[in-house]
N, C-alpha and C positions, 0 to 999 in steps of 0.2 A: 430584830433587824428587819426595813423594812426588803419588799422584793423590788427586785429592777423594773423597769417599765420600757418599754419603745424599746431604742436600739440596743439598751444594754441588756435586756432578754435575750437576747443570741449573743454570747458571748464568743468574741474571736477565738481562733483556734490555740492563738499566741497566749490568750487569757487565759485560756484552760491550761495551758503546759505552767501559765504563773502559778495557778495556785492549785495545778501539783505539786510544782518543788517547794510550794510553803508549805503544805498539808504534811509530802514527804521529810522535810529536815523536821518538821517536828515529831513523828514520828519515827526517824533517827534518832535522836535527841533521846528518846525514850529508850530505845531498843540499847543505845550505847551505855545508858543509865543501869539497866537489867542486866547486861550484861557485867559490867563492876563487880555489880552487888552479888554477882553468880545464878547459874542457870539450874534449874531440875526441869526434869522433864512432867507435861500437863496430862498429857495423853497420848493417847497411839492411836493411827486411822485406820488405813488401809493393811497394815503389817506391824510387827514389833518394832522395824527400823525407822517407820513412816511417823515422825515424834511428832508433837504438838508443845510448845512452851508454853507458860503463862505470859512471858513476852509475844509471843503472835498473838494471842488473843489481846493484850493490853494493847499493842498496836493496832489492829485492825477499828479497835472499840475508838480510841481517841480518831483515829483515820476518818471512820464514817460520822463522827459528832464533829469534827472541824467541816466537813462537805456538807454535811446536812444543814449547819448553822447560817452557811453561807449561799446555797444553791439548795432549799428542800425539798424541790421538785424533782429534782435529779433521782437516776436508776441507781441501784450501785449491787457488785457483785466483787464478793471478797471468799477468801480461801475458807475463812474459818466461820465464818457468817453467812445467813440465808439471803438469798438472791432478794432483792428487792425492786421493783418493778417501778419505775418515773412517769412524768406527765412531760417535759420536758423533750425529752428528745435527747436527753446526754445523759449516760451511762459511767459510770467509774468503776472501773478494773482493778481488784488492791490484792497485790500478795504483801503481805503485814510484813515476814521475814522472807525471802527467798533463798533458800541456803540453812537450812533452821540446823542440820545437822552440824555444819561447818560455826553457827552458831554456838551450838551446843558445846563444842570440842575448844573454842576461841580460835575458831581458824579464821584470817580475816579476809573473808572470800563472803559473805553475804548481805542483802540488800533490801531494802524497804523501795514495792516498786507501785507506781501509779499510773493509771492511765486512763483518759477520758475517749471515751469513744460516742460518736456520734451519729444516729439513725444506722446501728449497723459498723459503724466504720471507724477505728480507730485513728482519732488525730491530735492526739498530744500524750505524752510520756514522759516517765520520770522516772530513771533507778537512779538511786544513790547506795554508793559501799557504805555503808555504815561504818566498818572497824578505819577505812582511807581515807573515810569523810570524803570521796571524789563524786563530782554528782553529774550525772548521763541528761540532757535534757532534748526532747524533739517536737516537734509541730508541724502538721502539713501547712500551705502556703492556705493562707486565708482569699477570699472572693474579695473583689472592692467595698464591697458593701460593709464590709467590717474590718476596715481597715489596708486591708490588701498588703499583709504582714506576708515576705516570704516563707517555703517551707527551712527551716536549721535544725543541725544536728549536733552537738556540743558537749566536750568536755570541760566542764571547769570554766566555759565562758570561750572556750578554743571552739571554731568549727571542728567537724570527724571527715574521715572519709576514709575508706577499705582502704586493703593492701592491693597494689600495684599486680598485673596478671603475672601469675607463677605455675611454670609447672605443675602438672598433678602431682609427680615424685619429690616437689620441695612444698607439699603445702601441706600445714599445721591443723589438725581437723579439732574440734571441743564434741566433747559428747556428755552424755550422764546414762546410770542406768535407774532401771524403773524399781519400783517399791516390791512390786509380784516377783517370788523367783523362780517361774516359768519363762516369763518375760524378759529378766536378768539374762538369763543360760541362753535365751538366742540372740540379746543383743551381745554379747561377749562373743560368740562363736563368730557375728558379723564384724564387730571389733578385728577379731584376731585374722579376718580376711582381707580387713580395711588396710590394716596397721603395715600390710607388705606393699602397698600401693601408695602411701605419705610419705611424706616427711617424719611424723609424729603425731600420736593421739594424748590430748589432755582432758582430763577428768577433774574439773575444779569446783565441781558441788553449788552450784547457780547457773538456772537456765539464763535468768537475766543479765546476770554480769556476763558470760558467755558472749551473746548477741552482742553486747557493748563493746566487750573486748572485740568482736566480729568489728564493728565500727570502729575501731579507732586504729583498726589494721595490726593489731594484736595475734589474730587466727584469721586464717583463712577459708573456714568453712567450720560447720557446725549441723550436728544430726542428733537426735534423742526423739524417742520412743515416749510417749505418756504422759510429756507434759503439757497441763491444761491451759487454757486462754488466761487465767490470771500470772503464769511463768513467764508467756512471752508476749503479751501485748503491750508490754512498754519498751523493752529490750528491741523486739522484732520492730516496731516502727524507727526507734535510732536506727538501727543497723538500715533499716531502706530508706532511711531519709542519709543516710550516708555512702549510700551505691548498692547496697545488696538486696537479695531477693531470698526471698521465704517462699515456701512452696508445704502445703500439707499432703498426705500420702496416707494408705493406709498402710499400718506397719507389722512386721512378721509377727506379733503378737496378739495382732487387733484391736488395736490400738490406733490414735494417732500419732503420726511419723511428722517431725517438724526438719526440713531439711532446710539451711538459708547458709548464704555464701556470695561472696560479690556477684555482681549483673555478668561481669567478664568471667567464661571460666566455670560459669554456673551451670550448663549442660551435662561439662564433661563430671563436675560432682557428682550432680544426679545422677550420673551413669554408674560411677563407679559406687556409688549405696547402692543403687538398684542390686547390679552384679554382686556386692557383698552380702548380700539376702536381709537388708536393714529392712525391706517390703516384703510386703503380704504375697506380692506376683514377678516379686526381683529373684535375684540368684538363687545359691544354695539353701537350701532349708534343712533345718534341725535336723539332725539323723542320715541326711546323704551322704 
């Protein structure tokens, strides 16, 4: 294939979010395929609970050969594969599965997610649910010079947009915990400070799908401990090309703390994680 020349060397932002969701459904397409056929687990990373399938890996591998074939100058940086370094100037963000436990179990809660980021800066994204077939698509607004494509946020071909401002006491927070269970025991204790100050806490095993439901006014706020730039750089762009904001923190484990929650309303979250001890310099801490 040959490479593009002049203006199609900078590919609009709109362009890159196309051929995520192509790159992504066919990597769906696989992942839905392995799962049929049944799952074993491939390895273990960071813990015994922290799995690895031969599905993440089968994905990841087709993921980076449909981008490569297409853009081979591009960076790319995926979960189960070594970081690889561009001439380009665009970078590809890939969790293969996100959810791999929920995988594992047939729970249909996990996601095949993509994201291009550029010089630095994430501007196009793709989760799709694999078991929903429902596909999350985002792009920041492009310059005129290529187009001058708005930024959109979208399910299914629907714009997104948060939920409407809600009281602290009526709002639905998404969390997950971390793989260490050092780490576990103080997000649960901050959990259990949180949980008298919501509405409700849910635990549905994807940072991605999380952020998404975030955008589509599903939850209303969303905090976890530990998970890396490939969990939430396609998820967290929907969610702020749909009203919300993201914010990184250092978290009571030392770790990073990913707090995001609509634009409205997003103060008083931050407040009430800090005071829950979800941070490193927020409230109560382990053992008080």
């Amino acid at each position: 294939m040959s490479r593009p020349s002049g203006p199609e060397a900078e590919p609009s932002n709109a362009a890159l979010a196309e051929l995520a969701l192509e790159v992504a459904g066919e990597a769906a397409e696989l992942v839905r395929g392995r799962r049929a056929a049944g799952v074993t687990v491939a390895a273990t990373k960071s813990s015994e609970v922290d799995i690895v399938t031969e599905a993440d890996r089968a994905s990841e591998t087709l993921i980076r050969r449909l981008i490569a074939e297409r853009r081979p100058d591009d960076g790319f940086l995926g979960e189960e594969g070594d970081d690889v370094a561009g001439s380009s100037g665009v970078r590809w963000i890939v969790d293969p599965i996100d959810g791999t436990v929920n995988f594992l179990y047939d729970l249909p809660q996990y996601a095949v997610s993509v994201a291009a980021e550029r010089d630095g800066l994430v501007v196009a994204g793709v989760v799709i649910n694999v078991a929903r077939r429902v596909e999350y698509v985002g792009h920041r607004a492009d310059d005129a010079g290529s187009g001058g494509a708005p930024a959109r946020a979208t399910r299914d071909g629907e714009p997104l947009a948060v939920r409407g401002p809600t009281p602290l006491h009526l709002r639905l927070i998404g969390t997950g915990f971390n793989y260490d269970t050092r780490i576990r025991g103080l997000q649960a204790a901050a959990v259990a400070r949180l949980i008298t100050r919501v509405r409700d806490i849910r635990r549905l095993g994807s940072c991605a799908l999380d952020l998404c439901h975030l955008a589509e006014g599903a939850l209303d706020g969303y905090v976890e401990e530990g998970v890396n730039l490939w969990d939430h750089a396609a998820g967290g762009l929907i969610a702020e090309l749909a009203g919300a904001r993201l914010e990184h923190l250092p978290g009571v484990g030392g770790s990073d703390l990913v707090v995001c929650g609509p634009t409205h309303g997003f103060e008083e979250l931050l407040d009430v994680v800090q005071e829950s001890g979800f941070t490193a310099d927020g409230g109560p801490q382990s053992g008080e």
